[in-house]
PDB file with SEQRES, HELIX, SHEET and CRYST1 records, atoms N, CA, C and O in Angstrom:
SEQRES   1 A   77  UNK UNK UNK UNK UNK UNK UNK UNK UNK UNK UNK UNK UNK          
SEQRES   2 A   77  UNK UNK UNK UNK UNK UNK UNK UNK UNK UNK UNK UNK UNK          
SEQRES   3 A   77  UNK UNK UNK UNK UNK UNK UNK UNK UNK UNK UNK UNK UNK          
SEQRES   4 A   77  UNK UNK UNK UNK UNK UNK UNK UNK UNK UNK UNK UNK UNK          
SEQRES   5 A   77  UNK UNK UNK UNK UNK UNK UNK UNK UNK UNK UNK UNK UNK          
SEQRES   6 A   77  UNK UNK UNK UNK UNK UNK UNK UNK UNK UNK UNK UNK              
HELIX    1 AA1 UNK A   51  UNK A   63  1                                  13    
HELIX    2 AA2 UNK A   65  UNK A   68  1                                   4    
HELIX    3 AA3 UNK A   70  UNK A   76  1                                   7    
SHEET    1 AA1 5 UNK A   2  UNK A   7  0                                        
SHEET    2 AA1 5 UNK A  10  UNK A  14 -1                                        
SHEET    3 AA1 5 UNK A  23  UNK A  28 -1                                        
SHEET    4 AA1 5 UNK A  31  UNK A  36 -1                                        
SHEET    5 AA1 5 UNK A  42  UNK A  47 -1                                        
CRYST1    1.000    1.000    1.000  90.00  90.00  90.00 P 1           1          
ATOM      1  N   UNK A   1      94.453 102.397  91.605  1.00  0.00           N  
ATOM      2  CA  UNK A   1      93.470 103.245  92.239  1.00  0.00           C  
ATOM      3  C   UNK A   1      92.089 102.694  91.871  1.00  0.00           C  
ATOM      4  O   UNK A   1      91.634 102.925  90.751  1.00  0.00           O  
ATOM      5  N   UNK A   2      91.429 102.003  92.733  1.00  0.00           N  
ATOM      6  CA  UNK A   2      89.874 101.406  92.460  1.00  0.00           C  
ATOM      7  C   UNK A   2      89.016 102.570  92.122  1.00  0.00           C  
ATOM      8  O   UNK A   2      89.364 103.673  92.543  1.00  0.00           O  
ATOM      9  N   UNK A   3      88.109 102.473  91.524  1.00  0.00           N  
ATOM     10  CA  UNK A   3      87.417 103.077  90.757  1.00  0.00           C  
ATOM     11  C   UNK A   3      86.034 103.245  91.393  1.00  0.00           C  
ATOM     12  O   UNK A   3      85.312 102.374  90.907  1.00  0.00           O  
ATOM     13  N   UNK A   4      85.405 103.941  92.210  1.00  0.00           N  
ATOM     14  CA  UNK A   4      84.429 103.700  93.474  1.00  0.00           C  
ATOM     15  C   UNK A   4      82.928 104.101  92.576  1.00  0.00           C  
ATOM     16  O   UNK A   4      81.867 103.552  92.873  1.00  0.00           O  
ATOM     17  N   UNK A   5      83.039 105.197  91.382  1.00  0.00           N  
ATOM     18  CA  UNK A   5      82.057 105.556  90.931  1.00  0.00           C  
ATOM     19  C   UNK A   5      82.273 105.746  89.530  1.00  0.00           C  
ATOM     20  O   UNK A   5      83.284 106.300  89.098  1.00  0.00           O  
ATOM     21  N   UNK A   6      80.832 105.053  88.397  1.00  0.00           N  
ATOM     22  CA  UNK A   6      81.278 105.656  87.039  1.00  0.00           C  
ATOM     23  C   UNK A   6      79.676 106.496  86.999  1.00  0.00           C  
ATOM     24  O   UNK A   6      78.643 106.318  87.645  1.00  0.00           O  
ATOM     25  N   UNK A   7      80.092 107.548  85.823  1.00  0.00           N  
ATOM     26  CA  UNK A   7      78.738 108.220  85.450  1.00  0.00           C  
ATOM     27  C   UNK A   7      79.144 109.226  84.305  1.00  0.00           C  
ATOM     28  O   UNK A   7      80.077 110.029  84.307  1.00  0.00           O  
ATOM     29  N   UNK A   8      78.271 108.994  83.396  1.00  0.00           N  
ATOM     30  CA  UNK A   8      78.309 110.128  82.464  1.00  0.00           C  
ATOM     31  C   UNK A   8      79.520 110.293  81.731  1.00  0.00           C  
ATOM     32  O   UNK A   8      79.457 111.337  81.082  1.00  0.00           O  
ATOM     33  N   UNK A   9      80.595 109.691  81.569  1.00  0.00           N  
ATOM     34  CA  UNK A   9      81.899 109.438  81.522  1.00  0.00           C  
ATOM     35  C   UNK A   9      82.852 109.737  81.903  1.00  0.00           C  
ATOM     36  O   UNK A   9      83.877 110.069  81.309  1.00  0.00           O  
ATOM     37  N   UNK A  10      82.477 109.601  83.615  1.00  0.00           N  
ATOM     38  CA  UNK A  10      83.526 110.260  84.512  1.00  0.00           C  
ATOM     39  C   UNK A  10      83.534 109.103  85.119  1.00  0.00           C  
ATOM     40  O   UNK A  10      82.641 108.264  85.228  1.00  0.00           O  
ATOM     41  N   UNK A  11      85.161 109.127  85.706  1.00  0.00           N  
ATOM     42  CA  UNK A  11      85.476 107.890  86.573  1.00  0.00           C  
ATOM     43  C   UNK A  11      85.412 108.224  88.319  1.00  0.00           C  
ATOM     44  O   UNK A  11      86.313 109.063  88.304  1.00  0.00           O  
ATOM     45  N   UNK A  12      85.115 108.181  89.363  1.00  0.00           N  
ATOM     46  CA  UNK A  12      85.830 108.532  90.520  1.00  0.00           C  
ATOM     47  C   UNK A  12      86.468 107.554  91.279  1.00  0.00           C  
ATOM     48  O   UNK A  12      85.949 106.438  91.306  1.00  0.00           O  
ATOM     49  N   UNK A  13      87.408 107.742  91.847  1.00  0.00           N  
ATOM     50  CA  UNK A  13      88.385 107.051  92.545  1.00  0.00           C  
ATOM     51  C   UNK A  13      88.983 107.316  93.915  1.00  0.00           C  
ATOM     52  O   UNK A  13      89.031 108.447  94.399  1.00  0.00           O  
ATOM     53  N   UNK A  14      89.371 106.383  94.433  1.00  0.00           N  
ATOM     54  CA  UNK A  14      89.661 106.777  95.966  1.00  0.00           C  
ATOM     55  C   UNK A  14      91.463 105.642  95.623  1.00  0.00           C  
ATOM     56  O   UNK A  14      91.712 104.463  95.370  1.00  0.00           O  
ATOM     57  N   UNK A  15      92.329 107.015  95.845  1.00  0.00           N  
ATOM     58  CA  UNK A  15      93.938 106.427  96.002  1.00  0.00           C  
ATOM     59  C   UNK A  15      94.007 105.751  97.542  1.00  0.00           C  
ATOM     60  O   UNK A  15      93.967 106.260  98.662  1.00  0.00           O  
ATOM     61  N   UNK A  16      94.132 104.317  97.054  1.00  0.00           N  
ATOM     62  CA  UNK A  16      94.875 103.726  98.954  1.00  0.00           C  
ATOM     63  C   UNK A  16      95.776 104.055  99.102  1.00  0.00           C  
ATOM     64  O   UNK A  16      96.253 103.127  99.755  1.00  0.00           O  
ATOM     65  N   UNK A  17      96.717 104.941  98.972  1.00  0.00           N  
ATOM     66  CA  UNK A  17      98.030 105.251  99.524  1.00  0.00           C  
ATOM     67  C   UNK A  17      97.965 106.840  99.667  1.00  0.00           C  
ATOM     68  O   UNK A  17      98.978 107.523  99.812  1.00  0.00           O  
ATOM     69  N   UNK A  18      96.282 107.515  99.594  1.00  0.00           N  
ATOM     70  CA  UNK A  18      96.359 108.678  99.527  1.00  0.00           C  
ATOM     71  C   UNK A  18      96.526 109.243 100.930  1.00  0.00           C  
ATOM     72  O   UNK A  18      96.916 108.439 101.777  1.00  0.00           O  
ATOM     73  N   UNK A  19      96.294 110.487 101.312  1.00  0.00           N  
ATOM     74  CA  UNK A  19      96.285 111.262 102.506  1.00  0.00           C  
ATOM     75  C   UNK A  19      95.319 112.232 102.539  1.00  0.00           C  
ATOM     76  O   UNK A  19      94.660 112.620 101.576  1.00  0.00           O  
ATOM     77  N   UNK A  20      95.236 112.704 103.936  1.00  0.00           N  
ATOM     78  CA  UNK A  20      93.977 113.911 103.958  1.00  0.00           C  
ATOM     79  C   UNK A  20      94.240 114.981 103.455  1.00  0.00           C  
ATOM     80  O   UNK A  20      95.395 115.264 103.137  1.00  0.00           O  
ATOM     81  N   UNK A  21      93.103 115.894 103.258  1.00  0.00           N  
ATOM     82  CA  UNK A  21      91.542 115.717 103.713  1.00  0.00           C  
ATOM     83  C   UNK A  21      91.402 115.013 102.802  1.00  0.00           C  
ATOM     84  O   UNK A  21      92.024 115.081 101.742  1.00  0.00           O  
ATOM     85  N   UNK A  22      90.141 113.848 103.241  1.00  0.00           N  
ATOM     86  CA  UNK A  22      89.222 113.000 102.548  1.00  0.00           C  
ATOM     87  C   UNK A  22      89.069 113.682 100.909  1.00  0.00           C  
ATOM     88  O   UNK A  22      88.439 114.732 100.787  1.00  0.00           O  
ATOM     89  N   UNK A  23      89.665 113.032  99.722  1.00  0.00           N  
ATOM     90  CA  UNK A  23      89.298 113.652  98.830  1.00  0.00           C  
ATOM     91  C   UNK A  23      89.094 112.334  97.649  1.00  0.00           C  
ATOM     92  O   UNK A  23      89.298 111.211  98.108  1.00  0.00           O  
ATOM     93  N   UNK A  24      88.818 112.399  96.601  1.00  0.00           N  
ATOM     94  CA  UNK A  24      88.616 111.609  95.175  1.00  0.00           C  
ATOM     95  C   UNK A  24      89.167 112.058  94.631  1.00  0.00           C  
ATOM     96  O   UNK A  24      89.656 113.129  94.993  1.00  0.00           O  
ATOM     97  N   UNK A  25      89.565 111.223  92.786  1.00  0.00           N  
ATOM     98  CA  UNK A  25      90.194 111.655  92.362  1.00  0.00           C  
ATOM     99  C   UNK A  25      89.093 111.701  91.411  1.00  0.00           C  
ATOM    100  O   UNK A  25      88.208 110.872  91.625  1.00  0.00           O  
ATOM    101  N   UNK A  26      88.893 112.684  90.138  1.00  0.00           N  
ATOM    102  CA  UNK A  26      87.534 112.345  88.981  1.00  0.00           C  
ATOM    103  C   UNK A  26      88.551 112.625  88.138  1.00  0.00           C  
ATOM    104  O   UNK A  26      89.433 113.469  88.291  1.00  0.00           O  
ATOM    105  N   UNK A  27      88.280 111.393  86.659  1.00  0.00           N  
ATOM    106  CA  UNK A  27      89.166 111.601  85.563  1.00  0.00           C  
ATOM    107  C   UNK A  27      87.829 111.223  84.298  1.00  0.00           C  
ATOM    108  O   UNK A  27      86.860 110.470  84.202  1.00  0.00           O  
ATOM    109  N   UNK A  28      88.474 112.202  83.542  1.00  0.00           N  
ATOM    110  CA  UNK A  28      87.202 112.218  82.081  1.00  0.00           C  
ATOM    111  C   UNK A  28      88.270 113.146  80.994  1.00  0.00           C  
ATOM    112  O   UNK A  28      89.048 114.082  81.176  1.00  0.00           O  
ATOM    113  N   UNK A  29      87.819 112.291  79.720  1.00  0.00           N  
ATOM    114  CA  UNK A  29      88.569 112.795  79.002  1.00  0.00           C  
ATOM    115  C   UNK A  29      90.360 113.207  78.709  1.00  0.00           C  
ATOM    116  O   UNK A  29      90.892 113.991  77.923  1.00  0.00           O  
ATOM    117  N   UNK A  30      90.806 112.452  79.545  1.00  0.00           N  
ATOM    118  CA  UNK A  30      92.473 112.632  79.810  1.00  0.00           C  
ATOM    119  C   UNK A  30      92.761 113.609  81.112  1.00  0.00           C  
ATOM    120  O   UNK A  30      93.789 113.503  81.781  1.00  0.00           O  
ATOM    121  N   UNK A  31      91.992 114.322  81.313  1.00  0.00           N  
ATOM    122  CA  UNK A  31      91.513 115.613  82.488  1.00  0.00           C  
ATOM    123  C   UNK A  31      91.666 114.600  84.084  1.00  0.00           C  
ATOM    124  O   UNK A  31      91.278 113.433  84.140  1.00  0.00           O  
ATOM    125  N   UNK A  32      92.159 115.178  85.006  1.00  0.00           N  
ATOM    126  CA  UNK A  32      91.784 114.754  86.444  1.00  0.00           C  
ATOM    127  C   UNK A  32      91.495 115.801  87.249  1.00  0.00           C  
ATOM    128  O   UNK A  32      92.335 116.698  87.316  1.00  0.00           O  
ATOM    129  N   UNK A  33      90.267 115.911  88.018  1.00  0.00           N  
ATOM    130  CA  UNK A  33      90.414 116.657  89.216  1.00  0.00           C  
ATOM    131  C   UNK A  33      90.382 115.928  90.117  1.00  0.00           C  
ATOM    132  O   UNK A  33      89.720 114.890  90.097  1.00  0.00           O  
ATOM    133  N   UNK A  34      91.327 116.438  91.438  1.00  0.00           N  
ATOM    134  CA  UNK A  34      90.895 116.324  93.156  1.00  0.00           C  
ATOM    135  C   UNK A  34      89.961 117.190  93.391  1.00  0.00           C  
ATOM    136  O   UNK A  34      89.865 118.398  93.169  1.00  0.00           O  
ATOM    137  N   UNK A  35      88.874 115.949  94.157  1.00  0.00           N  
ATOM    138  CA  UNK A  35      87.999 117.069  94.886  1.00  0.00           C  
ATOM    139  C   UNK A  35      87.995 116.684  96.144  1.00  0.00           C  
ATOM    140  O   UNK A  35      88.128 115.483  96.382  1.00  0.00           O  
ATOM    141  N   UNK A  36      87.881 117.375  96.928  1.00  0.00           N  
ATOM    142  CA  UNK A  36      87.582 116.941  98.763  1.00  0.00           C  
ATOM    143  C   UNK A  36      86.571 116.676  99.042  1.00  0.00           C  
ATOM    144  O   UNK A  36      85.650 117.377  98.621  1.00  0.00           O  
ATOM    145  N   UNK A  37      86.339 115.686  99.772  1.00  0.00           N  
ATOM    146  CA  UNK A  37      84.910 114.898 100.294  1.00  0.00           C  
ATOM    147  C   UNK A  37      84.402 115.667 101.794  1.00  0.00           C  
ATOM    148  O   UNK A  37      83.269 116.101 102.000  1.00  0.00           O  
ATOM    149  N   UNK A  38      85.610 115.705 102.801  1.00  0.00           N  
ATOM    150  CA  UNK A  38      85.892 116.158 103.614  1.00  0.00           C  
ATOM    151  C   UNK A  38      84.805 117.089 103.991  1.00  0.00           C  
ATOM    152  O   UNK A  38      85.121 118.101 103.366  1.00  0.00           O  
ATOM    153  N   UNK A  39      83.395 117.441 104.823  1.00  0.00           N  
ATOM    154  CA  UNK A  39      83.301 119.385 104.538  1.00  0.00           C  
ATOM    155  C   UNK A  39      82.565 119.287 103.340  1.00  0.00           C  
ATOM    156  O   UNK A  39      82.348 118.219 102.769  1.00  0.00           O  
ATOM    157  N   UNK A  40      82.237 120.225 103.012  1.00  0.00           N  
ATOM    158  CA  UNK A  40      82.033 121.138 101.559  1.00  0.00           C  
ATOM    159  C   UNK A  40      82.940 120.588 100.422  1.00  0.00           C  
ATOM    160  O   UNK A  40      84.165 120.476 100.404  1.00  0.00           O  
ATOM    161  N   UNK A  41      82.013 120.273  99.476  1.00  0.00           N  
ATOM    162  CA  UNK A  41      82.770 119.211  98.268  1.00  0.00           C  
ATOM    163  C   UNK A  41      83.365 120.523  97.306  1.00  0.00           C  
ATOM    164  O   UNK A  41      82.660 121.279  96.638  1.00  0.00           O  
ATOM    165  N   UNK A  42      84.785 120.565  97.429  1.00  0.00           N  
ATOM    166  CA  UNK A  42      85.272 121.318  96.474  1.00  0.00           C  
ATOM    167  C   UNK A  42      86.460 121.155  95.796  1.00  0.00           C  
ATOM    168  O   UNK A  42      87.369 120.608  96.420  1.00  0.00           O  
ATOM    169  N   UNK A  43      86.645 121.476  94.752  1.00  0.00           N  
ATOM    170  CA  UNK A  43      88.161 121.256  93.782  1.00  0.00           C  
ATOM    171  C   UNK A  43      89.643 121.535  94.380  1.00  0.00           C  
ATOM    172  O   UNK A  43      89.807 122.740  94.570  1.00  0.00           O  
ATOM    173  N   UNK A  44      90.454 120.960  94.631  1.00  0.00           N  
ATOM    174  CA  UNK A  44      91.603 121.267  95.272  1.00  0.00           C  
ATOM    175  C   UNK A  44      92.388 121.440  93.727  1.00  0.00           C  
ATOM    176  O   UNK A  44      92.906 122.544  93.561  1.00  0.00           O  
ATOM    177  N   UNK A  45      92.509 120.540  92.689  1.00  0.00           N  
ATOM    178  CA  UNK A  45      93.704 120.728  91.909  1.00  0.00           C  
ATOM    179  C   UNK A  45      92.789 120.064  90.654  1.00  0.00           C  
ATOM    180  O   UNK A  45      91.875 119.240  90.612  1.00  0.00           O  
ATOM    181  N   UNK A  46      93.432 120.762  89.778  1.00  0.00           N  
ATOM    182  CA  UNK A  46      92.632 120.605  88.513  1.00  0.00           C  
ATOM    183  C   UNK A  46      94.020 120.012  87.209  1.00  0.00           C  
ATOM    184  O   UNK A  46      95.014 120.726  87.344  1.00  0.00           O  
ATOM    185  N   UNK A  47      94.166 119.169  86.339  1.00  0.00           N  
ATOM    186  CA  UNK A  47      95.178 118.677  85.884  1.00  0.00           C  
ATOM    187  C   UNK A  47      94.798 118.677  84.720  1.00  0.00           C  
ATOM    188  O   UNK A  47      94.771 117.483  84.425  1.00  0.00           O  
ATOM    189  N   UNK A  48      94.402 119.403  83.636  1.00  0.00           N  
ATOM    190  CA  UNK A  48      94.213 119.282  82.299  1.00  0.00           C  
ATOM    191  C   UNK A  48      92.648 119.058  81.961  1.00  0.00           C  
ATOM    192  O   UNK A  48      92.425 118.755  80.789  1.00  0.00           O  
ATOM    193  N   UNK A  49      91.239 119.191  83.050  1.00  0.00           N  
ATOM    194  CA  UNK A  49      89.917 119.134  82.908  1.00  0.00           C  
ATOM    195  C   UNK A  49      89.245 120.181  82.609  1.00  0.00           C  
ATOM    196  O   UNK A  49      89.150 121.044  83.482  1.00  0.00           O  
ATOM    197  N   UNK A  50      88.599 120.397  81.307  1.00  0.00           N  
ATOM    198  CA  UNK A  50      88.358 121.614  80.965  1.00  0.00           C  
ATOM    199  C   UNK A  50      86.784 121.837  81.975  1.00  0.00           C  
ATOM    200  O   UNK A  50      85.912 121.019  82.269  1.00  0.00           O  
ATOM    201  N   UNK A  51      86.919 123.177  82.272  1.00  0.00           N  
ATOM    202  CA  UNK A  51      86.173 123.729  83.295  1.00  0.00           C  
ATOM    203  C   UNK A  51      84.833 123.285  83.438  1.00  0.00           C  
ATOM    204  O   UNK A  51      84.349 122.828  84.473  1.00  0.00           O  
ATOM    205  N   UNK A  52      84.329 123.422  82.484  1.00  0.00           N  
ATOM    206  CA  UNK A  52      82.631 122.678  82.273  1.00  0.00           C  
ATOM    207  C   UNK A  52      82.619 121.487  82.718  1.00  0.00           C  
ATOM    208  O   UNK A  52      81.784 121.381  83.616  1.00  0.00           O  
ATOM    209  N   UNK A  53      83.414 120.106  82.402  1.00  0.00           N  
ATOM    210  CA  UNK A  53      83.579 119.054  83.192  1.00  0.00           C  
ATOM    211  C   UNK A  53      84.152 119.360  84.460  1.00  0.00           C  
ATOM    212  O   UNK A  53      83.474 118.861  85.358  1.00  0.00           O  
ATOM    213  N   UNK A  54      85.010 119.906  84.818  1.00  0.00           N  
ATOM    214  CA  UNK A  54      85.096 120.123  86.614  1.00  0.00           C  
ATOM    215  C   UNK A  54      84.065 120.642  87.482  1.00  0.00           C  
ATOM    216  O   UNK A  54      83.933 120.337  88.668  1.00  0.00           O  
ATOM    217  N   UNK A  55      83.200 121.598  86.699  1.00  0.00           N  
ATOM    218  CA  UNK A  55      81.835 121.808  87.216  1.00  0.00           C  
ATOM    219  C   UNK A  55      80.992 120.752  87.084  1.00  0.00           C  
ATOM    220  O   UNK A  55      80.245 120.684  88.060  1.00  0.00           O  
ATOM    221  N   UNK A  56      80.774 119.769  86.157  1.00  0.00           N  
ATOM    222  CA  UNK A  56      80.537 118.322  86.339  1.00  0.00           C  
ATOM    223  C   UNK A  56      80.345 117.497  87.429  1.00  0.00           C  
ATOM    224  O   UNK A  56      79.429 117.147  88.173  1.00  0.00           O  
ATOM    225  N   UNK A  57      81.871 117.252  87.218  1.00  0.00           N  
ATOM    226  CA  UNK A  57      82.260 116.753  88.162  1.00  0.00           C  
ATOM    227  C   UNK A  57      82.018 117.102  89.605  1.00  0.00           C  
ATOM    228  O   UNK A  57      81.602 116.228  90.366  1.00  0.00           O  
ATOM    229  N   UNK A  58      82.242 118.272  90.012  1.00  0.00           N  
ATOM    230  CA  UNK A  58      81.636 118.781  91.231  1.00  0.00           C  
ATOM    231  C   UNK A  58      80.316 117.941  92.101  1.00  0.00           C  
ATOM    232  O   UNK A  58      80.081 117.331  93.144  1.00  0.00           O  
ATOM    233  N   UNK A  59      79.544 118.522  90.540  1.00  0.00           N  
ATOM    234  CA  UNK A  59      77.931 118.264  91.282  1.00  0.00           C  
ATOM    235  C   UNK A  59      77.740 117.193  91.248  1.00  0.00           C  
ATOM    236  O   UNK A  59      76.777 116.924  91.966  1.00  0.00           O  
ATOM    237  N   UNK A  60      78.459 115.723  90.423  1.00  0.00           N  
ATOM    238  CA  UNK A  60      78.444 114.721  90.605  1.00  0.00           C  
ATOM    239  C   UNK A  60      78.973 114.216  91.940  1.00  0.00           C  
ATOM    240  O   UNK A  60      78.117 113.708  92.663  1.00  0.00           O  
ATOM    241  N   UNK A  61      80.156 114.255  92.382  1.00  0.00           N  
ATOM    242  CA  UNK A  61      80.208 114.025  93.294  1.00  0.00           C  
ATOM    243  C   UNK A  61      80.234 114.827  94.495  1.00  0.00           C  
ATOM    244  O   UNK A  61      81.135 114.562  95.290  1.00  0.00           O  
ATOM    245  N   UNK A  62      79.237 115.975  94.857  1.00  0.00           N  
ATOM    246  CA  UNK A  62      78.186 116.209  95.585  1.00  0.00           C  
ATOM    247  C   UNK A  62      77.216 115.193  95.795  1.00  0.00           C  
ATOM    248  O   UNK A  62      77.040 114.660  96.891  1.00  0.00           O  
ATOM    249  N   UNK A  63      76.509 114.883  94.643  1.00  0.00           N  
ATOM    250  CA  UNK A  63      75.757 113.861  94.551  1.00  0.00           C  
ATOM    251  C   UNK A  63      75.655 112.494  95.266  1.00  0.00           C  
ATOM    252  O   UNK A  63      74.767 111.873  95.848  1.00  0.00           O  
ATOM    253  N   UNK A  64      76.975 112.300  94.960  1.00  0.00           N  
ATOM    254  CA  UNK A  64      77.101 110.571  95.868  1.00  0.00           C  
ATOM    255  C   UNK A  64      78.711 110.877  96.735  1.00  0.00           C  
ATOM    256  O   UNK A  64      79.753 110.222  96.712  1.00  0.00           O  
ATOM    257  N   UNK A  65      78.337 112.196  97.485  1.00  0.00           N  
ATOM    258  CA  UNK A  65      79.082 112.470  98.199  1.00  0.00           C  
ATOM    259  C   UNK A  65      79.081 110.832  99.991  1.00  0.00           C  
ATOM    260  O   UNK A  65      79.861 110.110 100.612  1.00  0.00           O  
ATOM    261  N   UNK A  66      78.206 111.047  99.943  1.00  0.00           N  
ATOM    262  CA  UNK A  66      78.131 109.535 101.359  1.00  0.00           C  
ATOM    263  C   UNK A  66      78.566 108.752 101.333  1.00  0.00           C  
ATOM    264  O   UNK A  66      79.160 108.356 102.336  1.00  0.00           O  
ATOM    265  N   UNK A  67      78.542 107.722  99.677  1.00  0.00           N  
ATOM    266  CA  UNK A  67      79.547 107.071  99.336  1.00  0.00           C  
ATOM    267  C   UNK A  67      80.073 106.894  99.479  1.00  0.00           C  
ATOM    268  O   UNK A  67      80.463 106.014 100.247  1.00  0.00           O  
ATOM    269  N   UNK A  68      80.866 108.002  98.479  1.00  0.00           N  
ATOM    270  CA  UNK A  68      82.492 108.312  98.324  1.00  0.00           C  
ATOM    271  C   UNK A  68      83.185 108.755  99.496  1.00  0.00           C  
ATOM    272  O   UNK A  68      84.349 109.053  99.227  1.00  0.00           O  
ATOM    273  N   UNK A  69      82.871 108.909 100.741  1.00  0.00           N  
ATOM    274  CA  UNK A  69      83.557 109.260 101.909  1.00  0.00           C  
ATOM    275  C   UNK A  69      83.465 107.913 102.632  1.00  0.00           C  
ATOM    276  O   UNK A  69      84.304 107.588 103.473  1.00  0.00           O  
ATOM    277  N   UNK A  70      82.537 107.215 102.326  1.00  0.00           N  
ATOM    278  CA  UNK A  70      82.319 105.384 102.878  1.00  0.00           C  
ATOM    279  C   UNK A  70      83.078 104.755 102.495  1.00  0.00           C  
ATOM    280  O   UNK A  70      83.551 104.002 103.346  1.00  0.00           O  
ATOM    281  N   UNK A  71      83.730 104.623 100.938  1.00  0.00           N  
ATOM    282  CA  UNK A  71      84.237 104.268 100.296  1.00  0.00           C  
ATOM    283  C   UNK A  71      86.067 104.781 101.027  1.00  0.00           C  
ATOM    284  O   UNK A  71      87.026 104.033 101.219  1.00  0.00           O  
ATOM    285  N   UNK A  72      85.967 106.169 101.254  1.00  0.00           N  
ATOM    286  CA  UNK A  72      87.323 106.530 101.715  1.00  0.00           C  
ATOM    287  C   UNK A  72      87.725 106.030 103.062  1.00  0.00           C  
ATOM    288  O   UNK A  72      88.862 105.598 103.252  1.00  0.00           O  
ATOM    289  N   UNK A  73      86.928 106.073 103.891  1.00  0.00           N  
ATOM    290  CA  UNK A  73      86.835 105.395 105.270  1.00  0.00           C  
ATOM    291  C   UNK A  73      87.387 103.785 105.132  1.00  0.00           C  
ATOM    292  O   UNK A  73      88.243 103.020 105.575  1.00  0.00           O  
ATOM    293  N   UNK A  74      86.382 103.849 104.292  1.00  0.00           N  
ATOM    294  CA  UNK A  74      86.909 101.904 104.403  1.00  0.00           C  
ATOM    295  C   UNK A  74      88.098 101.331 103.850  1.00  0.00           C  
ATOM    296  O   UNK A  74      88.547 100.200 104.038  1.00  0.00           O  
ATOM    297  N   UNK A  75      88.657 102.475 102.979  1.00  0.00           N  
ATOM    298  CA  UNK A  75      89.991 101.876 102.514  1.00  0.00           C  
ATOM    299  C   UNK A  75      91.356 102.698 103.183  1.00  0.00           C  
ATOM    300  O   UNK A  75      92.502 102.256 103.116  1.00  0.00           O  
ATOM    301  N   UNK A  76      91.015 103.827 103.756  1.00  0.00           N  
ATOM    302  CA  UNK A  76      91.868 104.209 104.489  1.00  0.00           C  
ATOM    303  C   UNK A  76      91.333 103.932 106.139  1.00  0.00           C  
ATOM    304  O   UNK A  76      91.983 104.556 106.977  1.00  0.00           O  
ATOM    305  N   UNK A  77      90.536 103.309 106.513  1.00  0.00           N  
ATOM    306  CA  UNK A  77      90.406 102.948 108.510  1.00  0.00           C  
ATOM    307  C   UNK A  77      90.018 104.146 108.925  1.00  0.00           C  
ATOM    308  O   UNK A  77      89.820 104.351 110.123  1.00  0.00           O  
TER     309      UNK A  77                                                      
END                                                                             
């Protein structure tokens, strides 16, 4: 899974073998969330990220939300 964004010690990632809606994956600290790019950037599934970093994470990738949907486009067509 390429690694499209680092910051603050969060990773984000876009799975090539993933499926819709347009989403990332953010991993920090052993923690992963999905968030959807898709629309309104929001948390679909949360895997062991304690809450304060998923709120993090959020507004981070809000942030370089254009990107990360450029980034999804181009590796999924």
């Amino acid at each position: 899974m390429p690694t499209i964004w680092r910051e603050d010690g969060f990773e984000i990632r876009v799975n090539p073998n993933d499926h819709e809606p347009a989403h990332v994956h953010v991993f920090k600290s052993g923690g992963e969330l999905k968030v959807q790019i898709q629309g309104d950037v929001s948390p679909l599934i949360n895997w062991g990220m304690k809450d304060k970093d998923a709120a993090k994470a959020c507004i981070l990738v809000n942030k370089c939300r254009k990107q990360l949907l450029k980034a999804w486009e181009d590796i999924h067509g």
